[in-house]
DRENDO-1510 file (C-alpha; in Angstrom, 1 decimal, always signed):
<recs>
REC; n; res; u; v; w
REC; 1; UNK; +313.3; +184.7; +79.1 .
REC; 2; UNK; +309.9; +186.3; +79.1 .
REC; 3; UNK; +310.4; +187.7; +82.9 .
REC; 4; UNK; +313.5; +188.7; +84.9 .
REC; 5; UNK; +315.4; +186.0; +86.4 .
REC; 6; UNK; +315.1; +186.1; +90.3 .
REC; 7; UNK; +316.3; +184.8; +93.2 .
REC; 8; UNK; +315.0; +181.1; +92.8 .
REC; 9; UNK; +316.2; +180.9; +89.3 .
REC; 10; UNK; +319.8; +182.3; +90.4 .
REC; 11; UNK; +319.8; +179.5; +93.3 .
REC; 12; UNK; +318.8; +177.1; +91.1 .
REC; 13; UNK; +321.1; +177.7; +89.0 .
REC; 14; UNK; +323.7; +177.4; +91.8 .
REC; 15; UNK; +322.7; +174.3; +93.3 .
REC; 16; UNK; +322.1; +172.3; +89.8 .
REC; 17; UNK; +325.2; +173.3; +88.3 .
REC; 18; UNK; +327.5; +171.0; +86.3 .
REC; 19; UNK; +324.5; +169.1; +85.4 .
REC; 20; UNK; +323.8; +170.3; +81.0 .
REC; 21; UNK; +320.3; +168.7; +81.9 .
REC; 22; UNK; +318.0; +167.9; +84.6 .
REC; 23; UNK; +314.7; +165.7; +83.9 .
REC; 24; UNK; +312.0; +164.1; +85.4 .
REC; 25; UNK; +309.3; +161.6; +84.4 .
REC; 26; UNK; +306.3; +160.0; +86.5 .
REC; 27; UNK; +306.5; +156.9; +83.9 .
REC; 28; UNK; +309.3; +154.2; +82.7 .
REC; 29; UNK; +307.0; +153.7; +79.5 .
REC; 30; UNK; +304.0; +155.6; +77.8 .
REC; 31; UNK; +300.1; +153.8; +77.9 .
REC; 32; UNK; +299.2; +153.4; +74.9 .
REC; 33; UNK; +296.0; +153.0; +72.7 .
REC; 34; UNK; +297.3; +151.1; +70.0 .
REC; 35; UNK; +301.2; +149.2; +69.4 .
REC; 36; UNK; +303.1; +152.4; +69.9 .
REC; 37; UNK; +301.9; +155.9; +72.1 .
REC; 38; UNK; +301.6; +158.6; +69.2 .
REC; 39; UNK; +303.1; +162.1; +70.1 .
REC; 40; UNK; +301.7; +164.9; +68.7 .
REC; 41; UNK; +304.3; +167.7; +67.8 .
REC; 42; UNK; +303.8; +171.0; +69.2 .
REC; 43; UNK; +305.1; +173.9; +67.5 .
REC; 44; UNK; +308.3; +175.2; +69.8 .
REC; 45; UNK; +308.3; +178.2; +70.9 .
REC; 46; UNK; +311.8; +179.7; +70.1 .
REC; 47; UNK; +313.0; +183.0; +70.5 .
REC; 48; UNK; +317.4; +184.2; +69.1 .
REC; 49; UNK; +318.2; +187.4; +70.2 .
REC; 50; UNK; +321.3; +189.3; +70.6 .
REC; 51; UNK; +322.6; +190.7; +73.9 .
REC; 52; UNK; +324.0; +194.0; +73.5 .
REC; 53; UNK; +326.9; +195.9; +75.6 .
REC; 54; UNK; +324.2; +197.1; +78.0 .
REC; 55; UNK; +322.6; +193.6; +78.8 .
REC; 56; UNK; +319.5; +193.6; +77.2 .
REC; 57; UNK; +318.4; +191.4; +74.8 .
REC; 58; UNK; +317.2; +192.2; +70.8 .
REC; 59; UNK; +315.1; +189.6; +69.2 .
REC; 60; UNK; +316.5; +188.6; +65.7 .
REC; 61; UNK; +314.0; +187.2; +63.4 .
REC; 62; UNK; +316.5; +186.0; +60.5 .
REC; 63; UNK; +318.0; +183.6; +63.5 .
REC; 64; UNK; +314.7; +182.7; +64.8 .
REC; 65; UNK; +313.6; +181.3; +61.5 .
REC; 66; UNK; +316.6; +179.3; +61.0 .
REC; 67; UNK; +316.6; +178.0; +64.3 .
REC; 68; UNK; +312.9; +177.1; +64.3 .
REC; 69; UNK; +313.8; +174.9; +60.6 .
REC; 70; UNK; +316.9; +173.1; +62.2 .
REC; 71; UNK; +315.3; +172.2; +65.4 .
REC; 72; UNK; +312.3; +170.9; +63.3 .
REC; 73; UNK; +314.6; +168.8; +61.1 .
REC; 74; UNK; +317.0; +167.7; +64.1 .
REC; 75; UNK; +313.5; +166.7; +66.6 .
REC; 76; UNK; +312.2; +164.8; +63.8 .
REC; 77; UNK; +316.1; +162.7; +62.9 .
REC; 78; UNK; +316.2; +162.2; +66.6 .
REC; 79; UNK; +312.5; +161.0; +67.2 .
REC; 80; UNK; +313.1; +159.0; +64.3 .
REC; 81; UNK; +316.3; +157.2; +65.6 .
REC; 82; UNK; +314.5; +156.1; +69.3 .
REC; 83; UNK; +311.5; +154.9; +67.0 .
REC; 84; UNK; +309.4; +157.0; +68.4 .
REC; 85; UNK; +305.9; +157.5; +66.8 .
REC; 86; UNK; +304.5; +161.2; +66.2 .
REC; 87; UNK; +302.3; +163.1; +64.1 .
REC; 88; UNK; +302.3; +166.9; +63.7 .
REC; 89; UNK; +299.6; +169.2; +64.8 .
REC; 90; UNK; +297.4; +170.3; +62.5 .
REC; 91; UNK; +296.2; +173.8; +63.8 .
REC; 92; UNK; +292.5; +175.1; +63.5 .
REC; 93; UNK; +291.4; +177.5; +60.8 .
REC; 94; UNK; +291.6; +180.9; +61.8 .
REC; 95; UNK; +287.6; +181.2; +62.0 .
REC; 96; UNK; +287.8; +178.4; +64.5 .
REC; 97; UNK; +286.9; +178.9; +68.5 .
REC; 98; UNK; +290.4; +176.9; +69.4 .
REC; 99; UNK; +292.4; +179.2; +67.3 .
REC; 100; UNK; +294.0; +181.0; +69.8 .
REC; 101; UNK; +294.6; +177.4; +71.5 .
REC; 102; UNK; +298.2; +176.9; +70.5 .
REC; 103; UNK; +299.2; +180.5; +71.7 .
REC; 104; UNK; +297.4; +179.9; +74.8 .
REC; 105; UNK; +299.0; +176.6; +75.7 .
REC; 106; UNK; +302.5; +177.9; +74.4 .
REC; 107; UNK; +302.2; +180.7; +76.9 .
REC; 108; UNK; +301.0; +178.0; +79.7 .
REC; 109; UNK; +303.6; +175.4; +79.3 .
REC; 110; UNK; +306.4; +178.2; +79.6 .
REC; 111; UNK; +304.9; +179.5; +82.6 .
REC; 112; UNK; +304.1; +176.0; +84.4 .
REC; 113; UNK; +307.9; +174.8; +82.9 .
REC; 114; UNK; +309.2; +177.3; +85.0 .
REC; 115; UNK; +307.1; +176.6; +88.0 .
REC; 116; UNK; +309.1; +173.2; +88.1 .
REC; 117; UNK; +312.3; +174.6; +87.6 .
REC; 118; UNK; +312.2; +176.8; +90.5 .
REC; 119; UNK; +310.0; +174.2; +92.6 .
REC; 120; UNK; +310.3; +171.4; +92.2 .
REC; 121; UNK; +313.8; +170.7; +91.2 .
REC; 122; UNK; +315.7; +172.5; +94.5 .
REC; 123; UNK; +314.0; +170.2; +97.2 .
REC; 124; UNK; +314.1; +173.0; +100.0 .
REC; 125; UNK; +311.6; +175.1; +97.5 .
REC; 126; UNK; +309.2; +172.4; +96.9 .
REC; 127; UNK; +305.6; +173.2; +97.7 .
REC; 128; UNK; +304.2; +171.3; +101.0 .
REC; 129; UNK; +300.7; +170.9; +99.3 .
REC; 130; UNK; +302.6; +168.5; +96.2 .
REC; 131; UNK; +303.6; +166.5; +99.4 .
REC; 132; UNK; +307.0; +165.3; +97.6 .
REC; 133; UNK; +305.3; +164.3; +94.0 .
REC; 134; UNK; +306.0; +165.4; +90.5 .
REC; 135; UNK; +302.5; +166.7; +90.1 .
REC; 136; UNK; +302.0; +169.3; +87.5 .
REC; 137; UNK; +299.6; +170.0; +84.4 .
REC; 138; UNK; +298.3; +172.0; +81.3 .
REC; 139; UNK; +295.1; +171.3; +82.4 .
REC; 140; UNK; +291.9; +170.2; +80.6 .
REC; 141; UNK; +292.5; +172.6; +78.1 .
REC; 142; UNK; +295.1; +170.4; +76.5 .
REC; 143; UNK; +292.3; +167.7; +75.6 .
REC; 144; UNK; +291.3; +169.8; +72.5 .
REC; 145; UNK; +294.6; +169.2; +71.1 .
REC; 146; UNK; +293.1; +165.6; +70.5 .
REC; 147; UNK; +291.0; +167.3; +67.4 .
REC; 148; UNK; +294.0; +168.4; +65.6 .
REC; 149; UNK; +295.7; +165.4; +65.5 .
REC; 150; UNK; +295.2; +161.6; +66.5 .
REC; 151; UNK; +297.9; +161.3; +69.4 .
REC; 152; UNK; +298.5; +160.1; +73.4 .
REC; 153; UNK; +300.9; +162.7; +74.3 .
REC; 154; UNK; +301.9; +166.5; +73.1 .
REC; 155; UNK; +305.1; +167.3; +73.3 .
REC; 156; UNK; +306.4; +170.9; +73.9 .
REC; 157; UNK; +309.3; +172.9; +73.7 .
REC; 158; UNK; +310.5; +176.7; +74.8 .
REC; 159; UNK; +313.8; +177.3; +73.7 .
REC; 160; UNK; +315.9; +181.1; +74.4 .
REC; 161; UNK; +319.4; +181.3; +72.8 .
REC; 162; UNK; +321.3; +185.1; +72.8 .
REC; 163; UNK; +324.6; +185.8; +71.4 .
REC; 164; UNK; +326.9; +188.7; +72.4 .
REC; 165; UNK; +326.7; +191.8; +70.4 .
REC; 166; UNK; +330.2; +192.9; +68.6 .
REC; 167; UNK; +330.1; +195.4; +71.5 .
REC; 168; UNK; +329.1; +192.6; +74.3 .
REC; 169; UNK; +332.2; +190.8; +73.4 .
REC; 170; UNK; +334.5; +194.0; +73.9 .
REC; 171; UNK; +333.0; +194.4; +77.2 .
REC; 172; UNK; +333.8; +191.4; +78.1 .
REC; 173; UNK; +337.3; +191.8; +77.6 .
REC; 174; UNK; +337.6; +195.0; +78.8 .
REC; 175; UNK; +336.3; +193.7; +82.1 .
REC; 176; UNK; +338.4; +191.0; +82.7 .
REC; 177; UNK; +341.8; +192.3; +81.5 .
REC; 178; UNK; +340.9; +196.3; +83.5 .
REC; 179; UNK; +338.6; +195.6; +85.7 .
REC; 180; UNK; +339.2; +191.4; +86.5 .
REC; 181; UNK; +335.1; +191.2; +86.7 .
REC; 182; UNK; +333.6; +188.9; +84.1 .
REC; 183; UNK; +331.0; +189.5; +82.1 .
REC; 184; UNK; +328.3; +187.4; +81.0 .
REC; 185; UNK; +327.7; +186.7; +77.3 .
REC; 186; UNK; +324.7; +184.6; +75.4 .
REC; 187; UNK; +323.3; +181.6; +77.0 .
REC; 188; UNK; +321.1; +178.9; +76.0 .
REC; 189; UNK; +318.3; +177.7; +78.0 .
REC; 190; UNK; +315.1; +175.5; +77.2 .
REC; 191; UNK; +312.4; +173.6; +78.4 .
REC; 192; UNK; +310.7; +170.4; +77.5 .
REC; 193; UNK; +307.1; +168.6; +78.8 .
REC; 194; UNK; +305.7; +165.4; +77.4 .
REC; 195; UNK; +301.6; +165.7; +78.4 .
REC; 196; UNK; +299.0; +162.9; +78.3 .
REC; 197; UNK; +296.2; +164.3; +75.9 .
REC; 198; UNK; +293.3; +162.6; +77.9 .
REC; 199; UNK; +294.2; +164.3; +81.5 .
REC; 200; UNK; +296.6; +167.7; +80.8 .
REC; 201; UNK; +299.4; +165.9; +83.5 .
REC; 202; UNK; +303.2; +166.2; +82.5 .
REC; 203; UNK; +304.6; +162.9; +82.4 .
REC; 204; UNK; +307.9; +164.0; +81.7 .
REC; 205; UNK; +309.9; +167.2; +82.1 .
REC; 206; UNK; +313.5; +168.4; +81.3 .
REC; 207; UNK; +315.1; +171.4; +81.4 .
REC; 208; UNK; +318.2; +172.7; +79.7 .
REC; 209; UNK; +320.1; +174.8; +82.5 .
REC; 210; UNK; +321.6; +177.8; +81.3 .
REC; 211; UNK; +324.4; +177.2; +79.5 .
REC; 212; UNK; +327.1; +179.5; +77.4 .
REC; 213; UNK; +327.8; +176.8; +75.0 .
REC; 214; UNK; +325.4; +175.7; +71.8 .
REC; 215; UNK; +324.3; +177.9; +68.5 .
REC; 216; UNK; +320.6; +177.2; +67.2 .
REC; 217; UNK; +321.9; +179.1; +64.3 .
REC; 218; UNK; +323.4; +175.8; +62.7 .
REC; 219; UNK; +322.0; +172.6; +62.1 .
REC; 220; UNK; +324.8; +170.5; +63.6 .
REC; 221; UNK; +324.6; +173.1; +67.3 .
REC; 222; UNK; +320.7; +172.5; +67.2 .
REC; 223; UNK; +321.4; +168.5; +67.3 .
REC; 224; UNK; +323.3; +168.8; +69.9 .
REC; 225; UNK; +320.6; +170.7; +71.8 .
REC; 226; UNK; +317.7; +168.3; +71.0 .
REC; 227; UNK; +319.3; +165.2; +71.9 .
REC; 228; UNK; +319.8; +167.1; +75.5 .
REC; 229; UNK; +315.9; +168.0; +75.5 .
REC; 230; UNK; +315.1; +165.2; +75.1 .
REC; 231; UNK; +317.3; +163.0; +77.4 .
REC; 232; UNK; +315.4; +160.2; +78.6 .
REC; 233; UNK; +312.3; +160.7; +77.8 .
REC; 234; UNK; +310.0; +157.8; +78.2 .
REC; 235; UNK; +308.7; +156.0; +74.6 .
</recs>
């Protein structure tokens, strides 16, 4: 993750535990302009990195590139399979003033994806001014997305997936057989938003909880890990 994982994400954690996914939508079915909404696919924003013996973790770029193709080619299978109608976005030349719009929305969604994790989803730390409602958005920046692409919804995706080091995973069992403390290894996490074009609200949300188990490094793992994303979302 971009920022150290506090003491809501920890409890969060806690109290959703067991569940692989937890997802919320404010609609059963999409509005639509014409016979079927279109979604406009967002570049994700996925980061593989590998977690040394000290804890920290090393981005790989090899791994990232890999993971960013199979998670392209497994999105698209499993859009294809709910018939699901989507278009790609189409960015802005460079010389363009919404260049840095992707960047900027990338960065957004992340920040208010995590927002909902630690808010909304652990009803003791919801905010009193939501009142109770799922009530989140991009904002009106997300409108412009409608020039790069005829669509009703954007859909967009932060993925983190870390691997132990050669040296992580000799910790790891030199604490538990020495010491009897374990010792975490990779984990997977993501996050996922479904957001109307004309009004920058999420109508849908999931998060994948941290989990030890799934390898964006393959094609088959990176299945697996889209058809959680994207667990109910409304069509």
């Amino acid at each position: 993750m971009r920022r150290t994982a506090g003491t809501l994400i920890v409890l969060a954690a806690v109290l959703l535990s067991g569940c692989g996914a937890q997802s919320y939508r404010t609609t059963e079915r999409l509005v639509r302009t014409d016979a079927h909404p279109r979604i406009m696919l967002m570049p994700p924003d996925i980061e593989l990195s590998e977690r040394t013996a000290g804890g920290s973790n090393e981005l790989n770029a090899a791994w990232t590139k890999a993971a960013e193709a199979h998670f392209a080619t497994a999105l698209r299978e499993h859009l294809t399979s709910i018939g699901a109608d989507f278009v790609e976005y189409l960015p802005p030349d460079d010389a363009s003033e919404n260049a840095p719009l992707l960047d900027e929305l990338q960065s957004l969604h992340a920040t208010v994806g995590q927002t909902i994790l630690d808010y909304h989803f652990v009803p003791a730390l919801r905010l009193p001014a939501k009142k109770g409602q799922f009530d989140w958005s991009l904002g009106p920046e997300v409108t412009k997305l409608a020039e790069h692409g005829k669509a009703d919804y954007a859909l967009f995706v932060w993925l983190r997936d870390s691997y132990s080091s050669p040296g992580r995973m000799a910790l790891k069992v030199v604490a538990a057989l020495v010491v009897g403390v374990p010792v975490s290894g990779g984990e997977q996490r993501g996050l996922c938003s479904l957001v109307d074009l004309k009004t920058g609200q999420v109508v849908w949300f999931n998060a994948l909880l941290p989990r030890e188990s799934g390898d964006m490094r393959t094609l088959e793992e990176s299945r697996a890990t889209t058809r959680l994303l994207l667990d109910r979302m409304p069509k």
